[in-house]
MIDRENVEX-215140 format. One line per 8 residues: number of its first residue (from 1); their letters; for each residue x, y, z of N, C-alpha, C. Coordinates in Angstrom, 3 decimals. Each point is the difference from the previous one (the first is absolute). Last residue first. Layout:
N
NUM = a = X:Y:Z:X:Y:Z:X:Y:Z; ...
end
This chain:
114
114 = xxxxxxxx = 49.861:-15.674:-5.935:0.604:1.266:-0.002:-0.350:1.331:-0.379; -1.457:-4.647:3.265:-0.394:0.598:-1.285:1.167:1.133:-0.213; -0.593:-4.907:2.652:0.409:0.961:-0.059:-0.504:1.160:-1.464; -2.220:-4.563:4.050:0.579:0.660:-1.720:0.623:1.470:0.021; -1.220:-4.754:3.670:0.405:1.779:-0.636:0.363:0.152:-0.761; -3.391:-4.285:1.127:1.153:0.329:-0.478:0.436:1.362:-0.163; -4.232:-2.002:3.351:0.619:0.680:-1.487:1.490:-0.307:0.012; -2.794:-0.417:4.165:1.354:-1.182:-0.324:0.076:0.275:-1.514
106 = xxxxxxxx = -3.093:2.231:2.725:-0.611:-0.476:-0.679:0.761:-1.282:-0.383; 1.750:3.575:3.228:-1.820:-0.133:0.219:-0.164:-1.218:-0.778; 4.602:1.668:-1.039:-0.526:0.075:1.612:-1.201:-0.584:0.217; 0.518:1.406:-4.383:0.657:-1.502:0.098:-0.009:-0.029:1.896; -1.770:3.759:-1.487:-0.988:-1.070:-0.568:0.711:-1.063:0.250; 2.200:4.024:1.355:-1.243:-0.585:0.744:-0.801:-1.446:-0.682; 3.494:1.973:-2.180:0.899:-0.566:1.283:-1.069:-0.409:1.106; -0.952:2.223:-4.024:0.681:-1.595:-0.712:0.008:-0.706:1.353
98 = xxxxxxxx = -1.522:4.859:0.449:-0.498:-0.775:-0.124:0.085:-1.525:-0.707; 3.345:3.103:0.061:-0.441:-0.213:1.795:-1.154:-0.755:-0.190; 3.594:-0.071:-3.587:-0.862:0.882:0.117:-0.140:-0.780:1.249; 4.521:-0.235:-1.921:-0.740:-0.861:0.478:-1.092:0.698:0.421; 3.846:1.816:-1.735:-0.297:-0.299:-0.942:-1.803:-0.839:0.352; 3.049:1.408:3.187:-0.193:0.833:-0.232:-0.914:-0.257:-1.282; 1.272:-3.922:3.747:0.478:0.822:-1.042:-0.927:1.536:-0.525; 0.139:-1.570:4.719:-0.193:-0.573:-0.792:0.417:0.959:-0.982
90 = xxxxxxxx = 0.839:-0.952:5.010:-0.280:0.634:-0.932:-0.397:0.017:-1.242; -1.778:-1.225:5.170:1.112:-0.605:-1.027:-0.230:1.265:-0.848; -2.131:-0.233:4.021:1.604:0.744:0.494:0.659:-0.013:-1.169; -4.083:-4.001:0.696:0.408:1.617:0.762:1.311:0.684:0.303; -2.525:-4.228:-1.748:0.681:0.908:-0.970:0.293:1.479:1.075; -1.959:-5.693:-0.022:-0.109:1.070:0.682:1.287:1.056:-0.816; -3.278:-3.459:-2.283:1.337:-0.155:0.299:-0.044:1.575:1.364; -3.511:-2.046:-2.934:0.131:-1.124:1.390:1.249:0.957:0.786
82 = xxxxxxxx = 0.426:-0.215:-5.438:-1.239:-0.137:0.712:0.124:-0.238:1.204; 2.818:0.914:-3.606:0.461:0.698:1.435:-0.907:-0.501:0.627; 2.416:-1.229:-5.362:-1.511:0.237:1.157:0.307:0.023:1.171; 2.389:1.362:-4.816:0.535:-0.751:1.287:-1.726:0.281:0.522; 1.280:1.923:-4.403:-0.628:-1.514:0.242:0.215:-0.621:1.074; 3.443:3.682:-0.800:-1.069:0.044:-0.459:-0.595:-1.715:0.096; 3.792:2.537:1.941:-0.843:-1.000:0.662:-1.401:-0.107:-0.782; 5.865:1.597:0.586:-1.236:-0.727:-0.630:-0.869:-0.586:0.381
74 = xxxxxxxx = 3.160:3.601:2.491:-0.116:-1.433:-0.098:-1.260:0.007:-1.047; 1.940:4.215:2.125:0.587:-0.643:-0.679:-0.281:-1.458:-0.652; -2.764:2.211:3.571:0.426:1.221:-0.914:0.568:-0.965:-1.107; -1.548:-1.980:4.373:0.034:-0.799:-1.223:0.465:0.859:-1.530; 0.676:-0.529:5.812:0.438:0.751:-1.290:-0.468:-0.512:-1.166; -2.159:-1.545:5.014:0.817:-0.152:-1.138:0.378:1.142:-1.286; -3.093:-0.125:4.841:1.202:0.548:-0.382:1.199:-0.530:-0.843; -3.744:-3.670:1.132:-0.075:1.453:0.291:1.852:0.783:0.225
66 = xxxxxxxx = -2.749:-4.106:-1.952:1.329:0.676:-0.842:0.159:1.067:0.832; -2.121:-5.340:0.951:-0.353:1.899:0.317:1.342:0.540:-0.535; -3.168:-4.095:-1.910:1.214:0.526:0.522:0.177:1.479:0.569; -4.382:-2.763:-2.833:0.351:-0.159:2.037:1.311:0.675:0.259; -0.380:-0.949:-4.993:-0.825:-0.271:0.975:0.675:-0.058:1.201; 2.489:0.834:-4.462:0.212:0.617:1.916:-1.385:-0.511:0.563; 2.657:-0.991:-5.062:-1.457:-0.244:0.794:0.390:0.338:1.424; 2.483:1.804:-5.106:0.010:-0.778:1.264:-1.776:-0.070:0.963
58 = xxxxxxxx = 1.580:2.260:-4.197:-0.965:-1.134:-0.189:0.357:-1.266:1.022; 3.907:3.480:-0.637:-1.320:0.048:-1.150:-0.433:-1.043:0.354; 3.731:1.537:2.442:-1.057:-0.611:0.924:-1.229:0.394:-0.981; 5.325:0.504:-0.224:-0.703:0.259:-0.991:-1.082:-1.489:0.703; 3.425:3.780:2.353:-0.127:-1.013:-0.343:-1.097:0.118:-0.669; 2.559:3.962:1.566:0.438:-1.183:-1.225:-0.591:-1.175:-0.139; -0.431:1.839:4.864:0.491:1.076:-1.472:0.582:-1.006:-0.460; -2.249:-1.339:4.045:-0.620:-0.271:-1.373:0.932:0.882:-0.854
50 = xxxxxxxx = 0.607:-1.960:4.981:0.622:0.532:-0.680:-0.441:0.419:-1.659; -2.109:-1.215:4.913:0.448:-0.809:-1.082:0.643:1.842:-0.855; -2.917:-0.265:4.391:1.885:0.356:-0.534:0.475:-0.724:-0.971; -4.551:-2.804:1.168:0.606:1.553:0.513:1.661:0.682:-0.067; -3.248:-3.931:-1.552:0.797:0.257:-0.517:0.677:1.286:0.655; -3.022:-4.670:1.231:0.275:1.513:0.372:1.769:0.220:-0.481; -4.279:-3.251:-2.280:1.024:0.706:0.168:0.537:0.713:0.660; -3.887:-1.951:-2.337:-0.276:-0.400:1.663:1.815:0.518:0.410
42 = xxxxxxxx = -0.166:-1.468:-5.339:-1.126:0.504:1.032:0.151:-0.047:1.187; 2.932:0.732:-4.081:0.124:0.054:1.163:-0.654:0.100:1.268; 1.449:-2.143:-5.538:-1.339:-0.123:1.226:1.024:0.634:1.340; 1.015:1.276:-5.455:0.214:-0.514:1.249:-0.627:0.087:0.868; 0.401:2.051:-4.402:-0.967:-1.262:0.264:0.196:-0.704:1.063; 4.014:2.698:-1.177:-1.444:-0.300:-0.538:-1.041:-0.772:-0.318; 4.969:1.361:1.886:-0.760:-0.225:1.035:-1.879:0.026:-0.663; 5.866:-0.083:-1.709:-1.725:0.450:-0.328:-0.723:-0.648:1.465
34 = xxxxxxxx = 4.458:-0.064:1.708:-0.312:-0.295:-1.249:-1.252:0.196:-0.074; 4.265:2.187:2.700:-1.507:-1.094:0.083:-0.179:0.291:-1.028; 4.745:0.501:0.711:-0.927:0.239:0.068:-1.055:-0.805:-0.164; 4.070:2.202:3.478:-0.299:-1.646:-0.950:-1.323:0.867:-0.407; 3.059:2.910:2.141:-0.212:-0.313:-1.214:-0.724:-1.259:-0.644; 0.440:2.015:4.347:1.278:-0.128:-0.694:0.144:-0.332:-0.780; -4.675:0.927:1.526:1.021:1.487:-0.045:1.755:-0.759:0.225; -3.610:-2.995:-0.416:-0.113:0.904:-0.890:1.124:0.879:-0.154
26 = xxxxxxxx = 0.055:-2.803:3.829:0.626:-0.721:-1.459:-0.310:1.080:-0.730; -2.048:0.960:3.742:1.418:0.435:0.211:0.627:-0.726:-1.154; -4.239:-0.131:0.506:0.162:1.417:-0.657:2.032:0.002:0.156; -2.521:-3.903:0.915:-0.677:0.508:-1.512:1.406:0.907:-0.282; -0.114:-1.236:4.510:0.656:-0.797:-0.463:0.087:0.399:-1.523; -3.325:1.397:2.977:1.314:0.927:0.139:0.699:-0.231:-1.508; -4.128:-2.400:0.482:0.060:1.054:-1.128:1.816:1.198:0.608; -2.582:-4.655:0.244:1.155:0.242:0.590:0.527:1.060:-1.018
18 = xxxxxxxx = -3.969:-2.900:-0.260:-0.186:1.749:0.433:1.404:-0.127:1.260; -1.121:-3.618:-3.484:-0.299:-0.232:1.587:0.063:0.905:0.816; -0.195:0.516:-4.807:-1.236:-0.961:0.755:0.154:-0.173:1.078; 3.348:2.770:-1.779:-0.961:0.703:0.260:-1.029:-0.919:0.321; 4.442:-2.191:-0.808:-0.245:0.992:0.656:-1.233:1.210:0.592; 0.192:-2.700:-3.818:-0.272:-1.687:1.549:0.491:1.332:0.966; 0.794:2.161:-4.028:-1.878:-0.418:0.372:0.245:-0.929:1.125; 4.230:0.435:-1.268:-0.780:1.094:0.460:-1.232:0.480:0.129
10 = xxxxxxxx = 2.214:-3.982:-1.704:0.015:0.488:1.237:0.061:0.949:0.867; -2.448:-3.076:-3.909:0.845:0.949:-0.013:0.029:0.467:1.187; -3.206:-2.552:-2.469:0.865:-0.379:0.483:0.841:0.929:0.008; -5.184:0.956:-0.577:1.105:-0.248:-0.885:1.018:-0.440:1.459; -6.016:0.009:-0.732:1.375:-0.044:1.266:1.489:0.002:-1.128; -4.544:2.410:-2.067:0.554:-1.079:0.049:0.891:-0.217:1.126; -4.991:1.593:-2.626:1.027:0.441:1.246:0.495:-1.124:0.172; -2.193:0.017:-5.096:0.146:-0.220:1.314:0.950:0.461:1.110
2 = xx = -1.616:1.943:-5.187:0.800:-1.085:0.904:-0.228:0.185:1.014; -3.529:1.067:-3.754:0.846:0.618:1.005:0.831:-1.072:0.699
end
């Protein structure tokens, strides 16, 4: 399994330092963010982040609070939530409820089934 990685890019240096307005207001004029997989976002407050479209496969959230994040649209199979506070979020549809407890509780990887 590969390792959680820091990438260079300035729209991740945007979300590590949770200048998540800033995120959403580049997003929505078009700049785009790049894969976001395997990306360390531990201890994170990601709140109002902007997630439609992004591809957060086999990202690491220890400790971050996602509360009231959109995640409907966003890739997130193999992402771990462990630790993470989640209240209000949405999650993908594809994404079973018990994936979302075990990686919550246990730091599992979410798996998607069809």
């Amino acid at each position: 399994m590969e390792k959680v990685k820091i990438i260079d890019h300035p729209m991740y240096q945007l979300l590590r330092d949770e200048k998540i307005e800033e995120f959403n207001t580049r997003k929505g004029q078009g700049e785009a963010a790049p894969s976001f997989e395997l990306c360390d976002f531990r201890g994170l407050d990601l709140r109002g982040l902007d997630a439609h479209g992004l591809d957060l496969r086999g990202a690491y959230f220890r400790g971050a609070d996602l509360r009231g994040i959109n995640f409907e649209d966003t890739l997130m199979e193999g992402a771990s939530i462990a630790a993470t506070k989640i209240s209000g979020c949405l999650f993908p549809k594809a994404l079973p409820a018990d994936e979302i407890i075990m990686s919550l509780t246990h730091g599992t990887r979410m798996r998607y089934f069809p």
